[in-house]
C-alpha positions as CSV (number, residue, x, y, z in Angstrom):
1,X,-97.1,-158.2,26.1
2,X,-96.8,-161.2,28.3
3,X,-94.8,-160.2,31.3
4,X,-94.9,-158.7,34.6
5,X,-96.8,-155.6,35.2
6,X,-93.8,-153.6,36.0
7,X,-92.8,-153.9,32.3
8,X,-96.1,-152.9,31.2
9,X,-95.6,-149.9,33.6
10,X,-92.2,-149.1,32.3
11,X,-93.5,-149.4,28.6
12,X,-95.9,-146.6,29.9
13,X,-93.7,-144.5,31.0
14,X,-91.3,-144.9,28.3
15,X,-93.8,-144.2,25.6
16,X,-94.9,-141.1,27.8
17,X,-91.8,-139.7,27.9
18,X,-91.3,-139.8,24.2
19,X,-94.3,-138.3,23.4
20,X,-93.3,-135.2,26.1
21,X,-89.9,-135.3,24.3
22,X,-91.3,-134.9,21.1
23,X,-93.8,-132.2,22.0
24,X,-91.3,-130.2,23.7
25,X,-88.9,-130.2,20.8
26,X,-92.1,-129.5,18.0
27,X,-92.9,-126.1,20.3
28,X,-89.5,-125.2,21.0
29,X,-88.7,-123.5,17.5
30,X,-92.1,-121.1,18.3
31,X,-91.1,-120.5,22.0
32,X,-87.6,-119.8,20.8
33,X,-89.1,-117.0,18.5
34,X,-91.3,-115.4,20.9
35,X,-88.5,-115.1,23.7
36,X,-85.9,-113.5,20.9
37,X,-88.4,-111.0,20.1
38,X,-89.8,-110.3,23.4
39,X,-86.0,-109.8,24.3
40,X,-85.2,-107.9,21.3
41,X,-82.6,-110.9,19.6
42,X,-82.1,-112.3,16.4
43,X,-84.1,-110.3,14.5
44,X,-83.2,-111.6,11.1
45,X,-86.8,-111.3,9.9
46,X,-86.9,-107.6,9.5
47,X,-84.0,-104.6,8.2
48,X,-82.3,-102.2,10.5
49,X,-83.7,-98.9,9.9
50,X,-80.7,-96.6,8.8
51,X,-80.2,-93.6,11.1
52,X,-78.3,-90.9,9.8
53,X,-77.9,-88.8,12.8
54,X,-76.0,-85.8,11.0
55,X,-79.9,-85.3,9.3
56,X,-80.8,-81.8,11.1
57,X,-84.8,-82.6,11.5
58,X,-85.4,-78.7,13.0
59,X,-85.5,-77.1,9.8
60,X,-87.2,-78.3,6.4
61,X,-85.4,-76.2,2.5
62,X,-87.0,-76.1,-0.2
63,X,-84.9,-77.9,-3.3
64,X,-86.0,-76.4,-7.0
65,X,-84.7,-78.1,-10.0
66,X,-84.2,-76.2,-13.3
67,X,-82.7,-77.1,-16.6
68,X,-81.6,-75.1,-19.2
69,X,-80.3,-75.7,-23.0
70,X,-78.4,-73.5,-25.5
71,X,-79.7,-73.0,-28.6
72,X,-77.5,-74.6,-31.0
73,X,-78.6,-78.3,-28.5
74,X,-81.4,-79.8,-30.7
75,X,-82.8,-81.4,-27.2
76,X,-85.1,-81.7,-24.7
77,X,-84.1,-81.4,-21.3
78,X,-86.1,-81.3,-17.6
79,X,-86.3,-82.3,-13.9
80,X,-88.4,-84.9,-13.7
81,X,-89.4,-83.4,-9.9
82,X,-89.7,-79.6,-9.8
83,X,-90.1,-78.9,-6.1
84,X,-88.9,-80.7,-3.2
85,X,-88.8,-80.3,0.8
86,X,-86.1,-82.1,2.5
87,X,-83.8,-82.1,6.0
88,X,-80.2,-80.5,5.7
89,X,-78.1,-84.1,5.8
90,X,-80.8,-86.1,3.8
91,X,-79.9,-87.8,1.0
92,X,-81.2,-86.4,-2.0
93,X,-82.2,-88.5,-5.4
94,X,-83.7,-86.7,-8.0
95,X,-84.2,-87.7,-12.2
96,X,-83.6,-85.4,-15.2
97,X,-85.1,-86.8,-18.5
98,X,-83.1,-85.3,-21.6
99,X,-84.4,-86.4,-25.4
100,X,-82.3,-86.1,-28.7
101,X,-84.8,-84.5,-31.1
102,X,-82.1,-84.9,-33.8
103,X,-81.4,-87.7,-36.4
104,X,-78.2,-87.7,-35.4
105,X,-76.0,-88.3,-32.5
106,X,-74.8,-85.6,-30.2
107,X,-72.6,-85.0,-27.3
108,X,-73.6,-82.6,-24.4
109,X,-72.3,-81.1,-21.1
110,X,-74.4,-79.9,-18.4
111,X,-72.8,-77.5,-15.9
112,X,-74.3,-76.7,-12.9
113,X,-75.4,-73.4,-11.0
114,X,-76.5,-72.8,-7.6
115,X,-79.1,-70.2,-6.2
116,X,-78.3,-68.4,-4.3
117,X,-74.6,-68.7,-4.8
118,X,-73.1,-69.9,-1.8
119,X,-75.7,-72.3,-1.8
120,X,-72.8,-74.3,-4.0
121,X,-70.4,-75.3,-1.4
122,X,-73.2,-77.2,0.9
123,X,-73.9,-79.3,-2.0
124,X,-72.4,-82.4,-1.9
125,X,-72.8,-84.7,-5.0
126,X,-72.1,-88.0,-4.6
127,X,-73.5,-88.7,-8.4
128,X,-74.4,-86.4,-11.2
129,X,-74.8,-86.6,-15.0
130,X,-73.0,-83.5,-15.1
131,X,-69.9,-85.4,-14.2
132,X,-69.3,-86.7,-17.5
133,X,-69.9,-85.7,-21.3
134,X,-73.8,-87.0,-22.4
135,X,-73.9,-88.8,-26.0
136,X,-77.2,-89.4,-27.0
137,X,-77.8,-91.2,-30.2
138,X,-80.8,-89.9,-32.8
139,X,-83.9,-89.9,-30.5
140,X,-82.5,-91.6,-27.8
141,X,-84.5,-90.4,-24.6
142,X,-82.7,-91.2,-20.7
143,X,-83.0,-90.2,-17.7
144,X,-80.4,-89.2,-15.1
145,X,-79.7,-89.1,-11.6
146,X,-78.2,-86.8,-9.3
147,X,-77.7,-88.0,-6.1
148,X,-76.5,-85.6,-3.5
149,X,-77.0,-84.0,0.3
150,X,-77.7,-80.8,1.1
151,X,-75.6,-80.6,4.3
152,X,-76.6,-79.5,7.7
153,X,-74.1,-76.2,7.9
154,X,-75.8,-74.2,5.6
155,X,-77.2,-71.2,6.7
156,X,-80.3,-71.1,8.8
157,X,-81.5,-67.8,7.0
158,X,-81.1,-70.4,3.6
159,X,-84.7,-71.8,2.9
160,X,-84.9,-72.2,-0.7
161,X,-82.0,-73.7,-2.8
162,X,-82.0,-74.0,-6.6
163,X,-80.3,-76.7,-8.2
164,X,-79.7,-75.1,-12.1
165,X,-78.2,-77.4,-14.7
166,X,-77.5,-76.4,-18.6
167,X,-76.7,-78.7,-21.2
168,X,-74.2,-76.9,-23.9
169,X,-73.5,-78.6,-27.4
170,X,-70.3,-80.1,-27.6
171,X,-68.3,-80.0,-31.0
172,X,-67.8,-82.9,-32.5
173,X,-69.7,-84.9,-31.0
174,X,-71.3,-87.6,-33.2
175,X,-68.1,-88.5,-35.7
176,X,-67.6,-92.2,-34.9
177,X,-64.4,-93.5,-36.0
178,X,-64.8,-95.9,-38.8
């Protein structure tokens, strides 16, 4: 560094304004964050909460699950949740567990009732094991959803809906073709 003093200065100032350069550019990611949040922007870091506004939050029904079997159905069959509470408009998941006791296969069909009655037309099933025929092979345990809402025009005097389902044998089921 042999050379006048303004280049020594210069050097200075040049190495200065590096360093500010460098520290400005290190903090800016942070600053960047704290403005988007404090703004309400880019908030990539966390999920939208879902709002389902047709949800009618004044009023709570009661949901009771039943199953039911014929006798000539060598299962098991039962809700997995007995009881439940929920909004009109909320979407409702529930399980059934159903178990072949036989050591064979066998083909069921649940069909569903309502209580009370005109409870049926504010369900609205958007997936059911009752939509299709049920083969279970020789002790073959599953479970099964049924996914529905309970929509917000029924009834106000409605509080308790029962969700019945009954699983009827269906002949021949079982004969595999060889």
């Amino acid at each position: 560094m042999n050379g006048k003093p303004e280049n020594r200065i210069l050097l200075v100032k040049l190495v200065v304004v590096a360093g500010v350069m460098f520290g400005f550019g290190f903090a800016l990611a942070p600053f960047y964050n704290k403005l988007c949040e404090a703004v309400g922007l880019n908030q990539i870091q966390s999920a939208d909460a879902p709002l389902n506004t047709q949800v009618d939050r004044t009023r709570v029904v009661t949901l009771q699950f039943d199953s039911n079997l014929r006798d000539d159905l060598p299962w098991t069959f039962r809700p997995l949740t007995k009881s439940l509470q929920v909004h009109p408009g909320e979407l409702v998941h529930v399980l059934y567990e159903v178990k072949n006791a036989s050591d064979q296969p066998v083909m069921g069909q649940a069909i569903p009732s309502y209580g009370p009655q005109l409870a049926a037309q504010y369900v609205k099933k958007l997936e059911c094991f009752c939509f299709t025929r049920q083969q279970l092979q020789a002790h073959e345990t599953r479970s099964m959803a049924v996914v529905f809402v309970l929509t917000p025009s029924l009834p106000r005097d409605v509080h308790t809906v029962t969700l019945s389902y009954t699983f009827f044998k269906v002949e021949g089921a079982g004969r595999q073709a060889g």
